[in-house]
gemmi code that builds the backbone of each chain (N, CA, C; Angstrom):
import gemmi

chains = {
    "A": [
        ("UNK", (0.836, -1.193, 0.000), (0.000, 0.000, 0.000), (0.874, 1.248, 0.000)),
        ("UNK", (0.284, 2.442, -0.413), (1.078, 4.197, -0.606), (0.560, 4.448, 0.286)),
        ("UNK", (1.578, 5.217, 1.183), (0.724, 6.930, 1.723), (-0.117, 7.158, 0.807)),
        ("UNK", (-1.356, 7.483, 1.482), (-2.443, 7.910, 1.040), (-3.204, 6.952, -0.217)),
        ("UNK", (-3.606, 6.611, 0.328), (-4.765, 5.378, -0.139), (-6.186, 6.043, -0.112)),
        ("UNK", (-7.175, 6.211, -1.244), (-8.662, 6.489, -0.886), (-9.013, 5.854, -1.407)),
        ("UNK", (-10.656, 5.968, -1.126), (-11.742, 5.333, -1.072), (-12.952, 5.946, -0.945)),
        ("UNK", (-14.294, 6.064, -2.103), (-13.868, 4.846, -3.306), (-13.050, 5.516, -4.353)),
        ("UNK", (-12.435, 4.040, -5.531), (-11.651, 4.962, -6.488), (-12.333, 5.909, -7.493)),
        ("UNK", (-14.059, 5.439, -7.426), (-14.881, 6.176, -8.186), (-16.464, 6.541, -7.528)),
        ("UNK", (-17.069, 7.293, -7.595), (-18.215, 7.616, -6.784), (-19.195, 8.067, -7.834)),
        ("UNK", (-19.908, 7.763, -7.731), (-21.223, 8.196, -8.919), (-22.646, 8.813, -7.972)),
        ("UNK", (-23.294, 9.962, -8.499), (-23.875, 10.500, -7.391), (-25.305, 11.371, -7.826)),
        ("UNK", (-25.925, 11.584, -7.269), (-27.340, 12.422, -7.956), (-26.986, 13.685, -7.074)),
        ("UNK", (-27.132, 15.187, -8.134), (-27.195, 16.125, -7.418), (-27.991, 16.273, -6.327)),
        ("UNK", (-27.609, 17.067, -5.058), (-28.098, 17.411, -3.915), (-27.982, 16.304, -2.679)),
        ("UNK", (-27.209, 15.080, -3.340), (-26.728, 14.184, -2.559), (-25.377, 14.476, -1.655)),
        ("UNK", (-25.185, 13.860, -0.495), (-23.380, 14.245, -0.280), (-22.771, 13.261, -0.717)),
        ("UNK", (-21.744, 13.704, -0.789), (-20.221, 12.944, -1.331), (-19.551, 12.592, -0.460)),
        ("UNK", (-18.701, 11.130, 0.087), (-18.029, 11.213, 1.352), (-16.798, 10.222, 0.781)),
        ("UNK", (-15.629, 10.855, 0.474), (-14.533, 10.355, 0.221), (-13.394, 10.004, 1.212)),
        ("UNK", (-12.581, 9.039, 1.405), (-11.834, 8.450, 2.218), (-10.344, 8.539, 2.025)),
        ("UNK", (-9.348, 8.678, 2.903), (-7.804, 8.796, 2.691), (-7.245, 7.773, 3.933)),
        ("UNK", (-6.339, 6.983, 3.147), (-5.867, 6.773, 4.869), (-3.852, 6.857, 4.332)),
        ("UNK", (-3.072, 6.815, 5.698), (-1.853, 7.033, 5.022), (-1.186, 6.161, 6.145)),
        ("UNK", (0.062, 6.227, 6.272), (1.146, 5.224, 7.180), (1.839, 5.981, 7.913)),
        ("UNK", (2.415, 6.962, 7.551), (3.343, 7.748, 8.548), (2.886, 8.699, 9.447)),
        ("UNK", (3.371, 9.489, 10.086), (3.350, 10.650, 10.816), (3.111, 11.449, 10.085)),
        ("UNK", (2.621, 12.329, 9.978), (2.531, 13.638, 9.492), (2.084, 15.287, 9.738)),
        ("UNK", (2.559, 16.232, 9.145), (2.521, 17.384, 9.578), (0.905, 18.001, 9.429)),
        ("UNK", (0.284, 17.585, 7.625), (-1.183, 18.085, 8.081), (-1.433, 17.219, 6.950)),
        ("UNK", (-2.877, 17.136, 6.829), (-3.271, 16.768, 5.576), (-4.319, 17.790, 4.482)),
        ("UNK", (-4.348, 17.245, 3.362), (-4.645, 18.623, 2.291), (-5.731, 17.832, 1.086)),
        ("UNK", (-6.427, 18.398, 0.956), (-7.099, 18.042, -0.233), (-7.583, 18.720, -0.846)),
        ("UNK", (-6.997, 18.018, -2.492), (-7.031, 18.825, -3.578), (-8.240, 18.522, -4.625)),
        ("UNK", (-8.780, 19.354, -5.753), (-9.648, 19.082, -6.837), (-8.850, 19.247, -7.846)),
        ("UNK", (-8.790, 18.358, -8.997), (-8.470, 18.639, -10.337), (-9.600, 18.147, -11.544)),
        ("UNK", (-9.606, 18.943, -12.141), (-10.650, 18.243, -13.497), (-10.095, 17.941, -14.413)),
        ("UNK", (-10.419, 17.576, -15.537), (-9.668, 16.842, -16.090), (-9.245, 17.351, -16.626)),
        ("UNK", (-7.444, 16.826, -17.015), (-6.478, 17.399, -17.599), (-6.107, 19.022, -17.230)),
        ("UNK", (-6.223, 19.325, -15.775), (-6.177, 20.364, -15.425), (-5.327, 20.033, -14.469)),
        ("UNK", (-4.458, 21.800, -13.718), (-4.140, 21.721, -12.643), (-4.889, 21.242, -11.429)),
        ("UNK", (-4.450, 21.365, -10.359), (-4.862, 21.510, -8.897), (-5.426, 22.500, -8.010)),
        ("UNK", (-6.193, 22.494, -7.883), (-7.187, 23.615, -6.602), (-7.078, 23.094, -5.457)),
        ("UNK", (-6.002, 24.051, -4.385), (-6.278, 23.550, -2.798), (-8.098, 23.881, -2.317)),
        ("UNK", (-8.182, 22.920, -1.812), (-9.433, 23.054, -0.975), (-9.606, 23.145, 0.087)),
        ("UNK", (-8.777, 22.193, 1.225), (-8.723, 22.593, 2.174), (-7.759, 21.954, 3.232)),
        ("UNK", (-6.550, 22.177, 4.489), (-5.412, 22.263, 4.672), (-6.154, 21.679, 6.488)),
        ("UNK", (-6.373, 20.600, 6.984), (-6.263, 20.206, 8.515), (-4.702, 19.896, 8.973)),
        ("UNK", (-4.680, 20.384, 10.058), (-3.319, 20.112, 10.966), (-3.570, 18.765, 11.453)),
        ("UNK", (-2.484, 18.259, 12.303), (-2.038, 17.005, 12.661), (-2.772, 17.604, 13.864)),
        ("UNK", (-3.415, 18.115, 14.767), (-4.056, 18.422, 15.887), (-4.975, 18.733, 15.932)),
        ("UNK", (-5.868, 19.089, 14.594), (-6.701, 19.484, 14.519), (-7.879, 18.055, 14.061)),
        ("UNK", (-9.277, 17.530, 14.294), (-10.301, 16.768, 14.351), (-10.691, 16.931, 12.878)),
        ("UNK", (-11.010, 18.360, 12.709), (-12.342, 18.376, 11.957), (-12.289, 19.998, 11.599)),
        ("UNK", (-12.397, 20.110, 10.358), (-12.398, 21.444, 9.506), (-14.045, 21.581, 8.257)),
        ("UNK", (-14.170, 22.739, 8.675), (-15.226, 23.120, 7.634), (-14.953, 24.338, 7.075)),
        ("UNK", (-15.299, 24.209, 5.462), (-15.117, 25.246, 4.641), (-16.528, 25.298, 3.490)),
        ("UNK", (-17.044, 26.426, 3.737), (-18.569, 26.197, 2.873), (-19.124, 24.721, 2.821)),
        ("UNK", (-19.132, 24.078, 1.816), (-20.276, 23.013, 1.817), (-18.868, 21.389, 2.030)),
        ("UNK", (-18.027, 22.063, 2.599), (-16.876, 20.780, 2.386), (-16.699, 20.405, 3.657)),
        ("UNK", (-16.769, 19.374, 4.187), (-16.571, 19.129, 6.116), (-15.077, 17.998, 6.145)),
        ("UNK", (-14.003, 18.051, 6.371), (-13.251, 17.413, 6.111), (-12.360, 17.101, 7.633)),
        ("UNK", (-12.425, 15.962, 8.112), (-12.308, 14.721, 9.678), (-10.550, 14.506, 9.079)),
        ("UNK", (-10.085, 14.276, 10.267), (-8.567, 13.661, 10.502), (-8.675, 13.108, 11.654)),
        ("UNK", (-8.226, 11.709, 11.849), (-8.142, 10.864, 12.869), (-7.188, 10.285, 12.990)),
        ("UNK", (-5.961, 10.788, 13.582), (-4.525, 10.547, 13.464), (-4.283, 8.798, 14.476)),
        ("UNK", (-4.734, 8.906, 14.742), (-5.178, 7.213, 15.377), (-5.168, 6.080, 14.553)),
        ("UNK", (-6.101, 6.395, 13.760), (-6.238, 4.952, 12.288), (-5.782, 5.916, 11.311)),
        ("UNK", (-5.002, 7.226, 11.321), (-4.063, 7.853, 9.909), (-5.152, 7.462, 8.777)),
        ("UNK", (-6.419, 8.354, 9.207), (-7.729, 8.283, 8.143), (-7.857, 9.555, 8.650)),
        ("UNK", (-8.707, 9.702, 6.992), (-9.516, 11.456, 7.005), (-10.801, 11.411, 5.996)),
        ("UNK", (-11.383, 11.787, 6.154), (-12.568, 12.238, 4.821), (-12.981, 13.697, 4.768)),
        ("UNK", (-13.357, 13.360, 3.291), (-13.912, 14.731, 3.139), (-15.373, 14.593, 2.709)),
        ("UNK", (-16.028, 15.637, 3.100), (-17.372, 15.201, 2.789), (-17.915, 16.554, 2.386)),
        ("UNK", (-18.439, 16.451, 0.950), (-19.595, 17.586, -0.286), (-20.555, 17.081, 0.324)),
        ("UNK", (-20.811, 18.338, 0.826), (-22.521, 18.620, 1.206), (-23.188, 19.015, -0.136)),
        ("UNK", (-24.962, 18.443, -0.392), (-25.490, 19.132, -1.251), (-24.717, 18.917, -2.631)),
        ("UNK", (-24.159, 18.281, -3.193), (-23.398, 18.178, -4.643), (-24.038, 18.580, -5.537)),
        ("UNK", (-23.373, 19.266, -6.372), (-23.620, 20.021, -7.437), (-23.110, 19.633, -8.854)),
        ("UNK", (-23.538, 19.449, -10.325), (-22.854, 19.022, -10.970), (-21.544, 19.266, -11.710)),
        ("UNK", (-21.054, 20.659, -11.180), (-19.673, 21.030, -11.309), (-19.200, 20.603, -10.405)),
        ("UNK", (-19.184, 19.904, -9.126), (-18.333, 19.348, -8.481), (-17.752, 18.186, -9.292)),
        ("UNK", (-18.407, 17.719, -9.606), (-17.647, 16.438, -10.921), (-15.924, 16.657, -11.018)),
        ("UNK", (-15.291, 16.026, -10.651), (-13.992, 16.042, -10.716), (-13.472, 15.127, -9.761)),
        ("UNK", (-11.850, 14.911, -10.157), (-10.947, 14.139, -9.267), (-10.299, 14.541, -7.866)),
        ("UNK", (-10.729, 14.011, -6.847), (-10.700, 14.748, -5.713), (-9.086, 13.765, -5.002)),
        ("UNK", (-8.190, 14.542, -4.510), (-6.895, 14.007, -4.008), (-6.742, 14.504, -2.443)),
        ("UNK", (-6.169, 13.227, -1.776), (-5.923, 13.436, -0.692), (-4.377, 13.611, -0.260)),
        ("UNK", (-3.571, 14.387, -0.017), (-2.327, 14.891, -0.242), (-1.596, 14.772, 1.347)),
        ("UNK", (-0.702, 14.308, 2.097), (-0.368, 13.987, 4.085), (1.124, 15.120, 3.121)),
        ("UNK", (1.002, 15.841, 4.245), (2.812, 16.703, 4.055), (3.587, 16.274, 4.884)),
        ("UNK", (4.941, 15.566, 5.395), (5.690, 14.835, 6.053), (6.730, 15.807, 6.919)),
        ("UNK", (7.296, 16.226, 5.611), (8.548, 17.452, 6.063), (8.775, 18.194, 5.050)),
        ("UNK", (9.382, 19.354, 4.992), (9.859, 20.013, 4.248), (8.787, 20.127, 2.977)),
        ("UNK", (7.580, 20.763, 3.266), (6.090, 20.861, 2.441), (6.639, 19.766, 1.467)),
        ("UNK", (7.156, 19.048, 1.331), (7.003, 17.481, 0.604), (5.529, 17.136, 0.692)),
        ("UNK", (4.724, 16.979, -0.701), (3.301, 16.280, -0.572), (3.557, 14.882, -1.016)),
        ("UNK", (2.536, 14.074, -0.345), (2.320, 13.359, -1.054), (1.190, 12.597, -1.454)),
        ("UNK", (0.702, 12.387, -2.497), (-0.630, 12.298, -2.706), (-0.815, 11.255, -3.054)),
        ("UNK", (-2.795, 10.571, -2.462), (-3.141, 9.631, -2.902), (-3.511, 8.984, -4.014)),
        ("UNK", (-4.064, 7.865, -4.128), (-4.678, 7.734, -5.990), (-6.101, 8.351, -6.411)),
        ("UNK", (-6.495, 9.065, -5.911), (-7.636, 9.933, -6.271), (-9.283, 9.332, -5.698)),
        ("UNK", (-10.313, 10.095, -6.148), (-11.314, 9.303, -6.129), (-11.744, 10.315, -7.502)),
        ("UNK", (-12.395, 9.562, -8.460), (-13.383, 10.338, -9.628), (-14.955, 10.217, -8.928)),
        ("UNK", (-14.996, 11.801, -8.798), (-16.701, 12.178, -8.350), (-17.424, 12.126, -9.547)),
        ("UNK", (-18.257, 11.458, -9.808), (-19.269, 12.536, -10.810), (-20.625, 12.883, -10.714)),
        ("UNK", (-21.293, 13.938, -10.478), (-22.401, 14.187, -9.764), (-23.194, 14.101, -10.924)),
        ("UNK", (-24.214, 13.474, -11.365), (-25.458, 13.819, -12.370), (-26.348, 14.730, -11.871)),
        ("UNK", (-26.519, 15.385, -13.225), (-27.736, 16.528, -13.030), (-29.576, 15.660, -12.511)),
    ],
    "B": [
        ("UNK", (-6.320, 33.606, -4.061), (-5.268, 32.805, -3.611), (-4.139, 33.540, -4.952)),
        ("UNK", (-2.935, 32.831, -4.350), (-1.926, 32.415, -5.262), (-1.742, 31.957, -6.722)),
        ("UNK", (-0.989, 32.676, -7.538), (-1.469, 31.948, -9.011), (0.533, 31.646, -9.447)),
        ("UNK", (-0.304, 30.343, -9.835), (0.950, 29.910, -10.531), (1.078, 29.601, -11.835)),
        ("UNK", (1.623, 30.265, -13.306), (1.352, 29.649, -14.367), (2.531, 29.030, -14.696)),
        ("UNK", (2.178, 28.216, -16.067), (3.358, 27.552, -16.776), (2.998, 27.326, -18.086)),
        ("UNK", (4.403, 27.390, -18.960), (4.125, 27.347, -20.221), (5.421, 26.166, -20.322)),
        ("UNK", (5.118, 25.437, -21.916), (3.419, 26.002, -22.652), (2.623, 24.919, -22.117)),
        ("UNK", (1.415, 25.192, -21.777), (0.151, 24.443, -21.637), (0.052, 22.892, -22.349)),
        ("UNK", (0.660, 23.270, -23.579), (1.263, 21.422, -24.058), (2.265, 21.703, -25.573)),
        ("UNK", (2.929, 20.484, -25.450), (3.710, 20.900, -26.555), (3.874, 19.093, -27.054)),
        ("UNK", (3.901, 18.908, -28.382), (4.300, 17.877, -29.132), (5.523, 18.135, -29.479)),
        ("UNK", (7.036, 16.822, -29.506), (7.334, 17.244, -29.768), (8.460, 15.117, -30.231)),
        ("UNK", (9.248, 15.633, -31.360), (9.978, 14.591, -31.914), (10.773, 13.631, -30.616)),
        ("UNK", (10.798, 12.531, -31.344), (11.873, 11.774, -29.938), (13.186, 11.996, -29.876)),
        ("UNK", (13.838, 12.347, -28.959), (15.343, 12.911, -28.735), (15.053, 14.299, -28.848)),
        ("UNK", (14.435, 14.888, -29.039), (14.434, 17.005, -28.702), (14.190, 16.892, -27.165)),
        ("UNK", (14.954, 18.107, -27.209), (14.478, 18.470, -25.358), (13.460, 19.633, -25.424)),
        ("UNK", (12.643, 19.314, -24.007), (11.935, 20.535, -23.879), (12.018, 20.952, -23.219)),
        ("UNK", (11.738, 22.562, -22.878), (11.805, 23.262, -21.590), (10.259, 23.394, -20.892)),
        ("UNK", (9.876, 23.272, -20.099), (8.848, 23.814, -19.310), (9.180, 24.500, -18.364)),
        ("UNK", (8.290, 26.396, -18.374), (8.492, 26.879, -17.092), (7.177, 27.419, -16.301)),
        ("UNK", (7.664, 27.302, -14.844), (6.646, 27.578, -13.917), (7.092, 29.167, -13.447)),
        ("UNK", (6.171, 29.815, -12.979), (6.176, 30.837, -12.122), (5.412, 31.323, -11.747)),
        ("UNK", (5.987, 32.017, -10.276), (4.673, 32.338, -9.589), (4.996, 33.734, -9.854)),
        ("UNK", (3.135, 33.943, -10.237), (3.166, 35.212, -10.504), (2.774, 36.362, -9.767)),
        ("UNK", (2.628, 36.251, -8.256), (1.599, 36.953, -7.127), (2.465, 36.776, -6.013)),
        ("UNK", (3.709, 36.268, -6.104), (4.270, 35.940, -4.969), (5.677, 35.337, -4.807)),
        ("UNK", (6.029, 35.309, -4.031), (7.637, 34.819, -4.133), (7.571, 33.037, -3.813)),
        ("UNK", (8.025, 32.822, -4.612), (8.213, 31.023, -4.104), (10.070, 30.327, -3.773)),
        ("UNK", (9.700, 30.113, -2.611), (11.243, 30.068, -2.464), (11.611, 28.379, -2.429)),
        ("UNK", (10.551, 27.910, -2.511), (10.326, 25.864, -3.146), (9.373, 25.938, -3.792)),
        ("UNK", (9.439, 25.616, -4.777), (9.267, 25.050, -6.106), (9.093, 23.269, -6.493)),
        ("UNK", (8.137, 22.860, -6.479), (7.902, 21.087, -6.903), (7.790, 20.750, -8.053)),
        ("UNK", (7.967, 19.443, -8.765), (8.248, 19.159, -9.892), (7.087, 17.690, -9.552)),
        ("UNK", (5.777, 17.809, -10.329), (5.230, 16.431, -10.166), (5.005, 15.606, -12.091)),
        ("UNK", (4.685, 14.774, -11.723), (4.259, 13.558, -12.788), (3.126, 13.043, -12.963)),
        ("UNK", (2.738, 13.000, -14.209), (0.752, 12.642, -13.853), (0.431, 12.082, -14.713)),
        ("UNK", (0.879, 10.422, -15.078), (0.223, 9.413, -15.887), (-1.273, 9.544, -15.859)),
        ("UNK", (-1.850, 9.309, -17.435), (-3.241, 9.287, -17.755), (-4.134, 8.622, -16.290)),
        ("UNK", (-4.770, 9.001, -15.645), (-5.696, 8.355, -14.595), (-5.018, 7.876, -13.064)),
        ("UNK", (-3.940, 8.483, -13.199), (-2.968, 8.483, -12.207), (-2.704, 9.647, -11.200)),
        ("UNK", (-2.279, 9.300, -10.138), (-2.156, 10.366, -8.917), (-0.918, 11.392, -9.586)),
        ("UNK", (-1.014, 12.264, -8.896), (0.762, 13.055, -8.934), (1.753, 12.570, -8.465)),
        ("UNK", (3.001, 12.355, -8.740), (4.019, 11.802, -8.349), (5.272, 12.950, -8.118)),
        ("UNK", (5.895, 13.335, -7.322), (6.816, 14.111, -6.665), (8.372, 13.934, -7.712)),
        ("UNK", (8.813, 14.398, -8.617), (9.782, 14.669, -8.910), (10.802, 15.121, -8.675)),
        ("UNK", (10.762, 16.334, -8.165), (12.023, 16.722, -7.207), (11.733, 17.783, -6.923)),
        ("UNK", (12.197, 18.629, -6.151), (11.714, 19.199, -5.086), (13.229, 20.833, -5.315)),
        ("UNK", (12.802, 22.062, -5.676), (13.482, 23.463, -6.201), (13.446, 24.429, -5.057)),
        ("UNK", (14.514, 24.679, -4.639), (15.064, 26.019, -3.940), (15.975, 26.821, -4.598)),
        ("UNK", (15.254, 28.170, -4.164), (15.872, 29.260, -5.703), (17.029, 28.643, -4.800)),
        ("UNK", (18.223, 29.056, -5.961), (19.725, 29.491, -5.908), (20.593, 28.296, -5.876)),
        ("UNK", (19.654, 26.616, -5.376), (20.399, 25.615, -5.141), (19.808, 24.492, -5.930)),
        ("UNK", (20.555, 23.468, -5.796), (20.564, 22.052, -6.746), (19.256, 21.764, -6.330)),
        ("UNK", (18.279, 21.199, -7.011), (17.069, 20.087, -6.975), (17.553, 19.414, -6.178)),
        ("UNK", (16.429, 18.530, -5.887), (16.841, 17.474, -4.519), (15.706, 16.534, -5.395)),
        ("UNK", (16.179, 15.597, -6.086), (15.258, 14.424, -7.123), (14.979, 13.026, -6.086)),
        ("UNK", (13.627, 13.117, -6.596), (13.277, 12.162, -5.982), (13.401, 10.367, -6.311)),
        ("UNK", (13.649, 9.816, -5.520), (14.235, 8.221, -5.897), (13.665, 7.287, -6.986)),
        ("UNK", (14.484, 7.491, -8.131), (14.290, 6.760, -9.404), (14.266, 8.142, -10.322)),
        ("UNK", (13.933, 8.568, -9.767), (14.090, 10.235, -11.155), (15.377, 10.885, -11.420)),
        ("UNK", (15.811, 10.501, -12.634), (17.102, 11.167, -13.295), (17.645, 12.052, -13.392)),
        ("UNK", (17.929, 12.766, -12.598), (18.414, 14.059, -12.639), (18.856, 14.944, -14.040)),
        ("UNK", (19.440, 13.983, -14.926), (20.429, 13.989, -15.466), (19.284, 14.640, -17.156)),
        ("UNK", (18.256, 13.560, -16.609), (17.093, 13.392, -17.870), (16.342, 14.449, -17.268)),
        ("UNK", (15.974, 14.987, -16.133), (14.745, 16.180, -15.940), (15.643, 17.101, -14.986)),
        ("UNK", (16.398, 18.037, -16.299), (17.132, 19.122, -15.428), (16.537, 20.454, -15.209)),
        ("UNK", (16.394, 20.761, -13.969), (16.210, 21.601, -13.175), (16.172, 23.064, -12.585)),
        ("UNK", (15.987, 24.005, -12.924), (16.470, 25.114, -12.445), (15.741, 26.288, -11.812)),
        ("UNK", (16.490, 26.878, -10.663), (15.186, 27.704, -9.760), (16.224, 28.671, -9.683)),
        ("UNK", (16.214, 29.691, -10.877), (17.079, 30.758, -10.600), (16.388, 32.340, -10.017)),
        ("UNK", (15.060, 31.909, -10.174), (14.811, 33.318, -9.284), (13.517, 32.642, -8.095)),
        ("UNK", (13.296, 33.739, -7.561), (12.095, 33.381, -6.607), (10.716, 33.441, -7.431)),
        ("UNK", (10.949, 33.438, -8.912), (9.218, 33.291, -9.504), (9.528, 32.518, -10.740)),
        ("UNK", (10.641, 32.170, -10.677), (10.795, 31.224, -11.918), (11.474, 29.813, -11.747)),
        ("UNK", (10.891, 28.574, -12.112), (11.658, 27.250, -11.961), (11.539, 27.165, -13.640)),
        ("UNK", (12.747, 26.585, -13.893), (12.273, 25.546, -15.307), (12.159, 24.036, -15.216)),
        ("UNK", (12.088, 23.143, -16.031), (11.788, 21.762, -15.645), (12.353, 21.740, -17.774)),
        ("UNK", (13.620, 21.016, -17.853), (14.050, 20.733, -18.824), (14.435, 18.813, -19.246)),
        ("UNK", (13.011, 18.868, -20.310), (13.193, 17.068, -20.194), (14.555, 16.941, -21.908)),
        ("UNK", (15.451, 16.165, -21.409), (16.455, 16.195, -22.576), (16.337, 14.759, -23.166)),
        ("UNK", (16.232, 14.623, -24.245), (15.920, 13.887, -25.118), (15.145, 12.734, -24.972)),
        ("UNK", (13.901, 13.707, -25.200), (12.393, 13.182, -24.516), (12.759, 11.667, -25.313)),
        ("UNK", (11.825, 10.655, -25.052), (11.528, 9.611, -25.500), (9.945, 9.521, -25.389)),
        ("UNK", (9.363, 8.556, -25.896), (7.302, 8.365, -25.793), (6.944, 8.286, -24.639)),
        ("UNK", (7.889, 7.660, -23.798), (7.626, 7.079, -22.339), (7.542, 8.173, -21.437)),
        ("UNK", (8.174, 9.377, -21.624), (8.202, 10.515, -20.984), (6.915, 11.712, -21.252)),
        ("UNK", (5.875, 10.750, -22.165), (4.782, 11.705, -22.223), (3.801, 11.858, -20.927)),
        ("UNK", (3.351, 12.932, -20.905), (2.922, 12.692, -19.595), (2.022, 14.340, -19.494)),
        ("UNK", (1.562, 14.693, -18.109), (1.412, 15.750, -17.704), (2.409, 16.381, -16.470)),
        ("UNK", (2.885, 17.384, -16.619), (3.388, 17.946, -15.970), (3.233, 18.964, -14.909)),
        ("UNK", (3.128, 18.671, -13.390), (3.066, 20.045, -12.762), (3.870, 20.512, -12.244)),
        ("UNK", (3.810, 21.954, -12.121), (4.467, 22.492, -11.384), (3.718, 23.296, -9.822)),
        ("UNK", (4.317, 23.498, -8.625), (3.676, 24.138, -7.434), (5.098, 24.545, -6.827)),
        ("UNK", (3.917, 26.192, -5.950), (5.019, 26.955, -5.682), (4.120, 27.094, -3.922)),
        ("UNK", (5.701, 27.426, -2.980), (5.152, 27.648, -1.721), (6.240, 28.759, -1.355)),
        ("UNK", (5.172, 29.833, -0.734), (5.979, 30.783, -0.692), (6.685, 30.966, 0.838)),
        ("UNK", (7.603, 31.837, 0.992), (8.515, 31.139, 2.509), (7.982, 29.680, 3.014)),
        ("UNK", (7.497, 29.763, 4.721), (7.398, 28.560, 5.182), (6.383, 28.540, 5.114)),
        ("UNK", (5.561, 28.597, 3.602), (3.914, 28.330, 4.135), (3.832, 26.699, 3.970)),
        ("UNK", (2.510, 26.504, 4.086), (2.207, 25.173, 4.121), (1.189, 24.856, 2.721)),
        ("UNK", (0.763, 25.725, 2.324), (-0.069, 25.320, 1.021), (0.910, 25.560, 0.180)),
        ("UNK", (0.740, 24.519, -1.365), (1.388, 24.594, -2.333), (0.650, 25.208, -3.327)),
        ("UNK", (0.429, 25.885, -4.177), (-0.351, 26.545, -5.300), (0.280, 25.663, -6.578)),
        ("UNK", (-0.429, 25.448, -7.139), (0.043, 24.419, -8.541), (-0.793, 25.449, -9.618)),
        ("UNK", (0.275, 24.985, -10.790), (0.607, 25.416, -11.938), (-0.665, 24.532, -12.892)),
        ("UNK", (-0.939, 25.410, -13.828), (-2.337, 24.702, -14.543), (-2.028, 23.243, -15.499)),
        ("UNK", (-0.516, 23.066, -15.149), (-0.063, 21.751, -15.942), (0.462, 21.942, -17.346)),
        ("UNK", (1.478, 21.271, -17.865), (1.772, 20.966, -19.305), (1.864, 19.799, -19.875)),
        ("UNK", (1.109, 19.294, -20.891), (0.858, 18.096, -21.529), (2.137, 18.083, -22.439)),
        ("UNK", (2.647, 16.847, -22.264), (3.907, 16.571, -23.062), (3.370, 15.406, -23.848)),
        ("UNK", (3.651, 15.282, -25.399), (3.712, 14.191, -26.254), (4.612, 13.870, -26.960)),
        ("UNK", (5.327, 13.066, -26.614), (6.654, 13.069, -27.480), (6.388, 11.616, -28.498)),
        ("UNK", (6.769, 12.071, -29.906), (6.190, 11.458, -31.319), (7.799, 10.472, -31.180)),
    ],
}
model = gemmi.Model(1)
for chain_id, residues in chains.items():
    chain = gemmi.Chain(chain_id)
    for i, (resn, *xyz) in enumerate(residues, 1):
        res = gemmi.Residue()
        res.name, res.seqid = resn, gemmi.SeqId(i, " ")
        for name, pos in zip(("N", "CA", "C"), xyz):
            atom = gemmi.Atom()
            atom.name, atom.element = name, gemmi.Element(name[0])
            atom.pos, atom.b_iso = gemmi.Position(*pos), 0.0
            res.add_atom(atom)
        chain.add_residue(res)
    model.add_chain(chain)
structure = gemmi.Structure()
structure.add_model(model)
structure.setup_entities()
């Protein structure tokens, strides 16, 4: 297994449903980060939990760290069909070194 | 936020030419600079890792030699692949972090096809 493992590798979804994606990793780490990319595009940070921190919310995104079982999720409230994209779960170790998981593909239907 | 671009956005190009790709941040000073890898349906992979003024620090199995490097100012890295081969097609990113922050801002990517 990699640092950073999610789950599932693909999610299929009806708008106004939530989305609840999974990361888990092996080492220690400084925080964890998760990113959006669409396709064949860069990266959009979304949102940045510390190694001390539980549980972060940012608009409709609620995203858990449980440094215990080195699991996190993120969870789309309400999905929308531009959320559709590849969602990455990224643990920073040292020296902002990322490293990222194998993705999950969202795709929300209208 | 932070914007990071890079050119060019994609380039085709013969087997054995080198290419240059560059990143920069354009809103901010980046004093590390990352180099990732992004097979079709694949995660990002960490290439090596740019501090203006000093050597890359490549990550284990990546050639230094084949993806040379350079972070000569605080808004500019290049990423120079020398005599691409097919296998080296790929997407390319680049991300910039400015002093000791903790978010990385990434670059909108460059599609490489080498014929």
């Amino acid at each position: 297994s990699q640092q950073g493992e999610e789950d599932p590798q693909a999610l299929s979804i009806q708008e106004g449903e939530n989305a609840t994606m999974n990361c888990s990793y092996k080492t220690s780490i400084n925080n964890l980060q998760w990113y959006r990319q669409n396709s064949g595009r860069g990266l959009v940070h979304l949102i940045l939990i510390r190694s001390n921190e539980r549980e972060k919310h940012s608009g409709r995104l609620r995203v858990t760290l449980d440094t215990s079982k080195k699991s996190s999720s993120l969870l789309i409230t309400a999905s929308r069909a531009a959320d559709t994209a590849s969602y990455f779960c990224a643990t920073e170790t040292s020296g902002s070194r990322l490293t990222f998981g194998e993705g999950t593909q969202l795709t929300v239907n209208p | 936020g932070a914007v990071v671009s890079q050119h060019p956005s994609w380039v085709i190009c013969k087997s054995g030419t080198s290419v240059k790709i560059e990143c920069r941040s354009l809103d901010f000073q980046a004093t590390t600079m990352f180099w990732y890898r992004q097979f079709p349906k694949q995660s990002l992979m960490l290439m090596a890792t740019s501090n203006e003024g000093s050597k890359a620090t490549y990550e284990q199995g990546v050639e230094k030699d084949k993806f040379l490097i350079n972070h000569a100012s605080l808004t500019l890295s290049t990423l120079t692949v020398t005599s691409a081969h097919p296998e080296d097609s790929s997407f390319y990113i680049c991300s910039g972090v400015a002093g000791a922050g903790e978010t990385q801002y990434f670059g909108p990517g460059t599609r490489l096809l080498v014929l």
